[in-house]
C-alpha atoms as an extended CHARMM CRD file, in Angstrom:
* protein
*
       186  EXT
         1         1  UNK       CA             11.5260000000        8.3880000000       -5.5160000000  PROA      1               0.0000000000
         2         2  UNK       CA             11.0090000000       12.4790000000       -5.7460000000  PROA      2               0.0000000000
         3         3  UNK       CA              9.8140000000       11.9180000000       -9.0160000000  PROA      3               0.0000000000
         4         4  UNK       CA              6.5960000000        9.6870000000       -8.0230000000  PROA      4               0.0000000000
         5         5  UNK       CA              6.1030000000       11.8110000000       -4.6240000000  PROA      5               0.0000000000
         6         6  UNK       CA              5.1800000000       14.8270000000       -6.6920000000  PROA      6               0.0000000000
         7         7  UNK       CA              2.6990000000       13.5690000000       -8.8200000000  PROA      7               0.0000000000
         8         8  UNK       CA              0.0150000000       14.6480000000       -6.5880000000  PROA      8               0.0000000000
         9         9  UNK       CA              1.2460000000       18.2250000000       -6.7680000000  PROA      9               0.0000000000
        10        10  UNK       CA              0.4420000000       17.8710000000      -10.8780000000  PROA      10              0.0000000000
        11        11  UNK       CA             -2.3570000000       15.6320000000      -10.7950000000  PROA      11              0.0000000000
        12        12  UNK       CA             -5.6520000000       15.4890000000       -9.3130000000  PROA      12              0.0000000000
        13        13  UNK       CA             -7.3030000000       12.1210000000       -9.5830000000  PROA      13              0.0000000000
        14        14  UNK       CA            -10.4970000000       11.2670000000       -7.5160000000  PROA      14              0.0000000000
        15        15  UNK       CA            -11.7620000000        7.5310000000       -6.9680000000  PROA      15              0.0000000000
        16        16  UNK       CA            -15.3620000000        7.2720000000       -7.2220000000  PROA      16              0.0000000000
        17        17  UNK       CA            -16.6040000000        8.8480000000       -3.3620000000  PROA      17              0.0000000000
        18        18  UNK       CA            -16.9280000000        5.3800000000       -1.0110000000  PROA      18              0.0000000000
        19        19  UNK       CA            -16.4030000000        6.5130000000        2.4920000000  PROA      19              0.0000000000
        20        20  UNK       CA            -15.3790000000        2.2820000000        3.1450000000  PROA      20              0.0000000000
        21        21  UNK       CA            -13.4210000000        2.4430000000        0.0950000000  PROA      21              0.0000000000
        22        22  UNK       CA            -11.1870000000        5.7550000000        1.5280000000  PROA      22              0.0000000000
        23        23  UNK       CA            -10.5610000000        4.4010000000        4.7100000000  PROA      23              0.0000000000
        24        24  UNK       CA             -9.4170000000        0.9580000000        3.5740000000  PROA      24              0.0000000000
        25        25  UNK       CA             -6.5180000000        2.9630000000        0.7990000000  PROA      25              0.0000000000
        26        26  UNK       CA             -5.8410000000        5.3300000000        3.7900000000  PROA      26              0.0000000000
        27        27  UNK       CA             -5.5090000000        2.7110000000        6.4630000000  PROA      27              0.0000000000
        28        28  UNK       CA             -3.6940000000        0.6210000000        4.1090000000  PROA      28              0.0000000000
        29        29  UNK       CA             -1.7400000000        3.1680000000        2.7340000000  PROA      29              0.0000000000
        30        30  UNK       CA             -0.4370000000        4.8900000000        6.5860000000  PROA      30              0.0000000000
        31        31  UNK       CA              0.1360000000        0.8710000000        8.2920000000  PROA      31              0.0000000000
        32        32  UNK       CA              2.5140000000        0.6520000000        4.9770000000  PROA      32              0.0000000000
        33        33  UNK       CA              4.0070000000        3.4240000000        5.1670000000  PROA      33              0.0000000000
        34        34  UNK       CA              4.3520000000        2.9990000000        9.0490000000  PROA      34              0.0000000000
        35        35  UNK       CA              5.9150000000       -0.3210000000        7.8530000000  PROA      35              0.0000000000
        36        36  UNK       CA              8.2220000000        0.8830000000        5.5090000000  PROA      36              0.0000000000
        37        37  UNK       CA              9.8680000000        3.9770000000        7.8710000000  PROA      37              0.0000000000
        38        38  UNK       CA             10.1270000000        1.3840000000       10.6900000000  PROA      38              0.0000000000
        39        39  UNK       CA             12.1010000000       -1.1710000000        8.4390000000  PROA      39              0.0000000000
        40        40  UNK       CA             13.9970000000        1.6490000000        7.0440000000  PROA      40              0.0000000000
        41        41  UNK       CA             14.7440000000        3.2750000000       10.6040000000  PROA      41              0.0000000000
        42        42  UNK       CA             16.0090000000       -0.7090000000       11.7270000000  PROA      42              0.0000000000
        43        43  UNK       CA             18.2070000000       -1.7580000000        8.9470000000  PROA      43              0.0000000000
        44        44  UNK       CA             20.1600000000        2.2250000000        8.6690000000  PROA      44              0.0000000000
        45        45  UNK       CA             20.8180000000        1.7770000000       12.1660000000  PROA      45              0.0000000000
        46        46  UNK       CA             21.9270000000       -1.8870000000       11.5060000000  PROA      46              0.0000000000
        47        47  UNK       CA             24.0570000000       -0.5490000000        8.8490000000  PROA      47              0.0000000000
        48        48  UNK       CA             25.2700000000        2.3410000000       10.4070000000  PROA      48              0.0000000000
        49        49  UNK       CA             28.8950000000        3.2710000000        9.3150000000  PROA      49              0.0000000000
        50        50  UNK       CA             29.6460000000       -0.2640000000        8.2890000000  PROA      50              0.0000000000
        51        51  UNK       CA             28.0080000000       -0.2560000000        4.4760000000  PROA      51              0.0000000000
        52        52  UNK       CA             30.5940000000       -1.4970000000        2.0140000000  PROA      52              0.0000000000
        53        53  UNK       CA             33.5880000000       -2.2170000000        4.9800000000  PROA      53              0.0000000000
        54        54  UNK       CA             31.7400000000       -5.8220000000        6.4430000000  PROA      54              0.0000000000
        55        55  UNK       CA             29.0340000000       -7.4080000000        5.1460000000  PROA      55              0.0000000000
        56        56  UNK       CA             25.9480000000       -7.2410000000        7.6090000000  PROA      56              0.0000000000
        57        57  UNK       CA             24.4810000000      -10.1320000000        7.8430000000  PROA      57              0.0000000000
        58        58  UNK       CA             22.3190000000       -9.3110000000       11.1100000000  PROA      58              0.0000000000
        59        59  UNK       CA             19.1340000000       -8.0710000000       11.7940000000  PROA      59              0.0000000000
        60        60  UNK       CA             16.8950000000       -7.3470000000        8.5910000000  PROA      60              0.0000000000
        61        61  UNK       CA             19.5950000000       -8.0880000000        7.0570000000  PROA      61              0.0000000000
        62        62  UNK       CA             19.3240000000      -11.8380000000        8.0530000000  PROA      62              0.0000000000
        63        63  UNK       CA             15.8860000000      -12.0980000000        6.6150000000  PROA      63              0.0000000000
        64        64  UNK       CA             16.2790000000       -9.7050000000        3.7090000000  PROA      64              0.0000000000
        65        65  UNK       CA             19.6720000000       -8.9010000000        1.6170000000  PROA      65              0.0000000000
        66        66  UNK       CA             17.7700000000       -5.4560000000        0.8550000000  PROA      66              0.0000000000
        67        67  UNK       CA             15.9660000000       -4.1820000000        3.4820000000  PROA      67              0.0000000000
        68        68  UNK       CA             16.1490000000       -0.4190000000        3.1220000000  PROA      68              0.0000000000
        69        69  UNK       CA             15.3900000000       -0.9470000000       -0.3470000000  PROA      69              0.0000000000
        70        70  UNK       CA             11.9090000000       -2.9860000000        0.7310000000  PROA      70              0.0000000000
        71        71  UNK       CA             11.1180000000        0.0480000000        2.9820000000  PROA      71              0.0000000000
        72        72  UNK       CA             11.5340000000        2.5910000000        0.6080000000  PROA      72              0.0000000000
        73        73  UNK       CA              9.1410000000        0.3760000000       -1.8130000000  PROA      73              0.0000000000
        74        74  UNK       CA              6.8420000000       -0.2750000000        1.1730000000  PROA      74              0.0000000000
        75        75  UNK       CA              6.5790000000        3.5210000000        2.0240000000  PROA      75              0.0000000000
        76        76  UNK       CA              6.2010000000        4.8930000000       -2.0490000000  PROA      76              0.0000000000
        77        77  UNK       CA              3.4410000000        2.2760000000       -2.1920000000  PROA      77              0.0000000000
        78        78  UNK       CA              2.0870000000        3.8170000000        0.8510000000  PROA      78              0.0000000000
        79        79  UNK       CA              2.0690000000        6.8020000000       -0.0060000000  PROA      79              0.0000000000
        80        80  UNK       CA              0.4500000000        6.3720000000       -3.2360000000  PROA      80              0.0000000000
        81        81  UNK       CA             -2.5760000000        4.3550000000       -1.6450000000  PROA      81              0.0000000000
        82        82  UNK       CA             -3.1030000000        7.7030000000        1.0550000000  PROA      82              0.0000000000
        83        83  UNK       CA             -3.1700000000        9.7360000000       -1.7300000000  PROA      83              0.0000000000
        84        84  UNK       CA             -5.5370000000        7.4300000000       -3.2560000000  PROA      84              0.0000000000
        85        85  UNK       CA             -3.4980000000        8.5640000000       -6.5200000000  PROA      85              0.0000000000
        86        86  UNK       CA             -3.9200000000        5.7540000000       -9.2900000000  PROA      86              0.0000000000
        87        87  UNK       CA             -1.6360000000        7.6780000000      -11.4290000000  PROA      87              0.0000000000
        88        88  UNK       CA              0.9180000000        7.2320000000       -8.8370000000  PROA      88              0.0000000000
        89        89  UNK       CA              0.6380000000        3.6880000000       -8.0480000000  PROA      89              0.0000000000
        90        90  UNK       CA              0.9730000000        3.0740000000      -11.6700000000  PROA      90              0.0000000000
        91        91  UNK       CA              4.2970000000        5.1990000000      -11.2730000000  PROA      91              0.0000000000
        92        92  UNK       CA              4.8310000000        3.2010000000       -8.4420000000  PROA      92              0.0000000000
        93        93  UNK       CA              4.6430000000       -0.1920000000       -9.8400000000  PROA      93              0.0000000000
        94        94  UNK       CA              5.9440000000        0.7910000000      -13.8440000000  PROA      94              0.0000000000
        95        95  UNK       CA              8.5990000000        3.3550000000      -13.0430000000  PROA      95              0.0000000000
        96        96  UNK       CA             10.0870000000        2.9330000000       -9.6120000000  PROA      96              0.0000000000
        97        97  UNK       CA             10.1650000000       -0.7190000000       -8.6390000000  PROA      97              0.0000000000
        98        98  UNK       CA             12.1370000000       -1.7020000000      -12.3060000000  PROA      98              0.0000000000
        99        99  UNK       CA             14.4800000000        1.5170000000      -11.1940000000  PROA      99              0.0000000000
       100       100  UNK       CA             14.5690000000       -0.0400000000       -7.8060000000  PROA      100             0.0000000000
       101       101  UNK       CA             15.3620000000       -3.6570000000       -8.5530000000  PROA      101             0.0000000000
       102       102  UNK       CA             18.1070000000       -2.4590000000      -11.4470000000  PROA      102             0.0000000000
       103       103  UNK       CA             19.7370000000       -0.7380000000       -8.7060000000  PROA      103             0.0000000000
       104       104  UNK       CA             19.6350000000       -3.5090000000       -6.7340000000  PROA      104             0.0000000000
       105       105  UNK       CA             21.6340000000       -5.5090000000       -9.3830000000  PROA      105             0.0000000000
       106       106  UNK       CA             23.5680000000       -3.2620000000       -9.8730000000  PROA      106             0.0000000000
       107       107  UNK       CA             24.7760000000       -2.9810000000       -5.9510000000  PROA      107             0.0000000000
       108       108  UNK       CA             24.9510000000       -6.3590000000       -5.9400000000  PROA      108             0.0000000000
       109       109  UNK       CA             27.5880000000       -6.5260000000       -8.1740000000  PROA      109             0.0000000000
       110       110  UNK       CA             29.5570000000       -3.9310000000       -6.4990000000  PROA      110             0.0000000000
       111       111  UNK       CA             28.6590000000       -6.2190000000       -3.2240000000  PROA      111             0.0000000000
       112       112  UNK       CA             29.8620000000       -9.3460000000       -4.9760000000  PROA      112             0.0000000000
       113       113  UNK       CA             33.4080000000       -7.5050000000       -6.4620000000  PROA      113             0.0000000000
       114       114  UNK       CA             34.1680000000       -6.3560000000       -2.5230000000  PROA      114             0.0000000000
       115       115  UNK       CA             33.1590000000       -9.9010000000       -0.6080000000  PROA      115             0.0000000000
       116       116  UNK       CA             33.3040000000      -12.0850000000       -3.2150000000  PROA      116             0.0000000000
       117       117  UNK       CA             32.6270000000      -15.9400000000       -1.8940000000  PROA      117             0.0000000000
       118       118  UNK       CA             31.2350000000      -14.4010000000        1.2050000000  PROA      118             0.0000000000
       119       119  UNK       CA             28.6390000000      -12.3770000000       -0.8710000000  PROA      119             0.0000000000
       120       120  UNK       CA             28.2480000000      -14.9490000000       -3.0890000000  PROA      120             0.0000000000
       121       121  UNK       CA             27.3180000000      -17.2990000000        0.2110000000  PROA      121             0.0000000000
       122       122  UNK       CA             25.0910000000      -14.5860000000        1.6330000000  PROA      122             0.0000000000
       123       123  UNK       CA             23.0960000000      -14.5100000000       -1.7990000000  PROA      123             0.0000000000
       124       124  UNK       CA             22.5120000000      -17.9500000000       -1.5590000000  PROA      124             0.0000000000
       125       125  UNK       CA             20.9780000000      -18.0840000000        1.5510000000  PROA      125             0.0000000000
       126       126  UNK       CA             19.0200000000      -14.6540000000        2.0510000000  PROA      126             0.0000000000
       127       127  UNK       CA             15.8240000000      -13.2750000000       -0.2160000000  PROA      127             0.0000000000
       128       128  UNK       CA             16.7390000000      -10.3300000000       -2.4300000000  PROA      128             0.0000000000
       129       129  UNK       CA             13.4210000000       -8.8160000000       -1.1100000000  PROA      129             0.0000000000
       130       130  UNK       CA             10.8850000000      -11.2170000000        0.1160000000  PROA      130             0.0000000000
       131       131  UNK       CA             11.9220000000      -11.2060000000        3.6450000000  PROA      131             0.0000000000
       132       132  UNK       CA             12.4090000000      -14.6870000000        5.4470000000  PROA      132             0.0000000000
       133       133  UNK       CA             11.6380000000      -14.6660000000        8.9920000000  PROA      133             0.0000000000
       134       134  UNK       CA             12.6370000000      -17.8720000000        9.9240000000  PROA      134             0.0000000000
       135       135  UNK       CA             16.4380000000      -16.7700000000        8.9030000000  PROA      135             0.0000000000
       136       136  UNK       CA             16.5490000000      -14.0230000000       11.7450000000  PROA      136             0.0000000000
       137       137  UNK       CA             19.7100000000      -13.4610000000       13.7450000000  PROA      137             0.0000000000
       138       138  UNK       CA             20.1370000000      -10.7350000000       15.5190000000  PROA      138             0.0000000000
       139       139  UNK       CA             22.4200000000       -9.1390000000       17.7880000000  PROA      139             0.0000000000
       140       140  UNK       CA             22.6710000000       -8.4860000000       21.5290000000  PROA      140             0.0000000000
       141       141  UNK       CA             24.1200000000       -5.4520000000       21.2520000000  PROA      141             0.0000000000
       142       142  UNK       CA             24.2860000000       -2.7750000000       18.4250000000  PROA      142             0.0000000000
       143       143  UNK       CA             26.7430000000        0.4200000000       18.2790000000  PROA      143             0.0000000000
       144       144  UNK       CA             25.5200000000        3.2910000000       16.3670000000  PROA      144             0.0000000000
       145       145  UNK       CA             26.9640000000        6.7020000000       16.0780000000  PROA      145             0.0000000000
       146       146  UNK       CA             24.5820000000        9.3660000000       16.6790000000  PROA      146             0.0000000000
       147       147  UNK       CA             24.9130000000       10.9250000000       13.3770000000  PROA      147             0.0000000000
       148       148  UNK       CA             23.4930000000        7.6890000000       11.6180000000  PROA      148             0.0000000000
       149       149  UNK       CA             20.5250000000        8.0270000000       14.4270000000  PROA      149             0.0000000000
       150       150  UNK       CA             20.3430000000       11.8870000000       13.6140000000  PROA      150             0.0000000000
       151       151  UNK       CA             19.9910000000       11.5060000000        9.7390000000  PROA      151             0.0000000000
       152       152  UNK       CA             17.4350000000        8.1930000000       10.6940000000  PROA      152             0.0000000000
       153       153  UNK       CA             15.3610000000       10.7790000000       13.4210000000  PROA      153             0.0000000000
       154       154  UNK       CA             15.2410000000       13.5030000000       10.3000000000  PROA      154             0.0000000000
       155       155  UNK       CA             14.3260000000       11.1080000000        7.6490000000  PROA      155             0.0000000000
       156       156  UNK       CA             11.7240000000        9.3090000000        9.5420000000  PROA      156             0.0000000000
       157       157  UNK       CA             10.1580000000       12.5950000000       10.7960000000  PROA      157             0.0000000000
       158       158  UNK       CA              9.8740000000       13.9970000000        7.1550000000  PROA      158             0.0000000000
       159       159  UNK       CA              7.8080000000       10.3710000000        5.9610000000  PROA      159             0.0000000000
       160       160  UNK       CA              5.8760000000       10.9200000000        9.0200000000  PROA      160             0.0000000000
       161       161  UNK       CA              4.5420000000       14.5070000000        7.4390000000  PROA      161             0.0000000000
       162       162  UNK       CA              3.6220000000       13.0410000000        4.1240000000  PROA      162             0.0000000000
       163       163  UNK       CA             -0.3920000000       12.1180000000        5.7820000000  PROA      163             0.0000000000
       164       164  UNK       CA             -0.5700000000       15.7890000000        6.1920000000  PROA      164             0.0000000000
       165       165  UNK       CA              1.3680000000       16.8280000000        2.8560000000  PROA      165             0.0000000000
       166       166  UNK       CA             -1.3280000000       14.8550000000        1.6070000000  PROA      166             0.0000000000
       167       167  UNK       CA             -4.7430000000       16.8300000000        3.3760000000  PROA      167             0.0000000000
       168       168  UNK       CA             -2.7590000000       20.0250000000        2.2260000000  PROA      168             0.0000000000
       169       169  UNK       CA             -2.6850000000       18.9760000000       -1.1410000000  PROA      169             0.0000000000
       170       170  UNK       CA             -5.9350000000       17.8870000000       -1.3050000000  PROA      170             0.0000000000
       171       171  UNK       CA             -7.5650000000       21.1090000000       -0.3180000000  PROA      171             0.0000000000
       172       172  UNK       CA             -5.1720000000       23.1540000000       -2.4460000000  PROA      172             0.0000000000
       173       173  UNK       CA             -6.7310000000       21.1470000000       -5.9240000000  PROA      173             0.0000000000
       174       174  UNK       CA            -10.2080000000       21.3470000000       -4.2030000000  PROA      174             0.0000000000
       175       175  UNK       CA             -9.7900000000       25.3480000000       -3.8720000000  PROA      175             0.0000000000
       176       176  UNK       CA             -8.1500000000       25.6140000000       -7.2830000000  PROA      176             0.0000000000
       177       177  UNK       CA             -5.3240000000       27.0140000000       -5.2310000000  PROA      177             0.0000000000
       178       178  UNK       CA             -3.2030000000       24.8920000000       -7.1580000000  PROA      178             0.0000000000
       179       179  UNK       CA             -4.0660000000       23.9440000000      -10.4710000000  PROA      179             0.0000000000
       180       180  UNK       CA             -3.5340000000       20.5310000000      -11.5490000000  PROA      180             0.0000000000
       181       181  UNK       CA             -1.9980000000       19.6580000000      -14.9980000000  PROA      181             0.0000000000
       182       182  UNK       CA             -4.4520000000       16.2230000000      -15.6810000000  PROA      182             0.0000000000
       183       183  UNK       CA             -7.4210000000       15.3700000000      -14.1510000000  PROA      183             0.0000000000
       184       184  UNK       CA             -8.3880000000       12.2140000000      -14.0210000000  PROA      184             0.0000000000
       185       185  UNK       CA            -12.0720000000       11.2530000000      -13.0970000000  PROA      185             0.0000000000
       186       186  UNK       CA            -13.2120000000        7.8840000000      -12.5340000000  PROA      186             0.0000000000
């Protein structure tokens, strides 16, 4: 994900000005990225401590075998419409969802070799991403140790900063504080 985050820093690509057209890609892009950090923030604290010792089946995971993976998709994709960064979105959609779903293959595998028939069960049943709603069970009570809620506060607090990464970097390329390496007008 680094890799597609700093694109901005190198680039500086401006949409043709449309005050309607910036507030849709920001909206858009923060109620994704909002999205993505709170499915994130739900399925690590589903996980917790428990990731490759029991099969969750709970919780996002009920309507979604990868969850965190969907966040971290949802945010990038975010993140790429605030910066209104076409460059990135084509990063986005070329470079990191292939790396993302080969990953998620890859895991799988690992998943299958641990639980085997119960894996294989839970594949059957659950979306790899495309989250079913109507397959939701969750749990009446959830134990978490703090350190998985201390490395979800952190994480979610540094997504939460990316809006204003963004206004920074914008007025750096406007002031030629910080040269960009293509510029892209449309």
């Amino acid at each position: 994900m680094l890799p597609v985050v700093l694109i901005p820093l190198v680039t500086d690509t401006s949409l043709p000005k449309h005050p309607l057209l910036d507030i849709a890609m920001e909206s858009a892009g923060y109620l994704l990225l909002l999205a993505g950090v709170g499915l994130r923030l739900w399925s690590t604290l589903y996980i917790g401590a428990r990731k490759s010792r029991e099969l969750i089946r709970q919780g996002p995971y009920s309507i979604c075998r990868n969850p965190l993976y969907l966040g971290t998709c949802t945010i990038i994709t975010g993140v790429a419409l605030l910066f209104g960064n076409p460059i990135m979105l084509l990063a986005v959609l070329l470079l990191f969802v292939p790396a993302t779903l080969l990953t998620i293959k890859m895991e799988e595998a690992h998943l299958e070799r641990i639980f085997g028939e119960e894996y294989r069960d839970y594949r059957r049943q659950v979306p790899r991403l495309w989250p079913s709603l109507r397959r939701y069970a969750g749990l009446d009570m959830l134990e978490v140790p703090s350190r998985i809620i201390a490395r979800a506060a952190i994480e979610t607090s540094g997504v939460l900063l990316v809006p204003l990464a963004e206004d920074v970097i914008q007025v750096l390329h406007s002031n030629n504080w910080l040269p960009a390496l293509w510029t892209l007008r449309f």
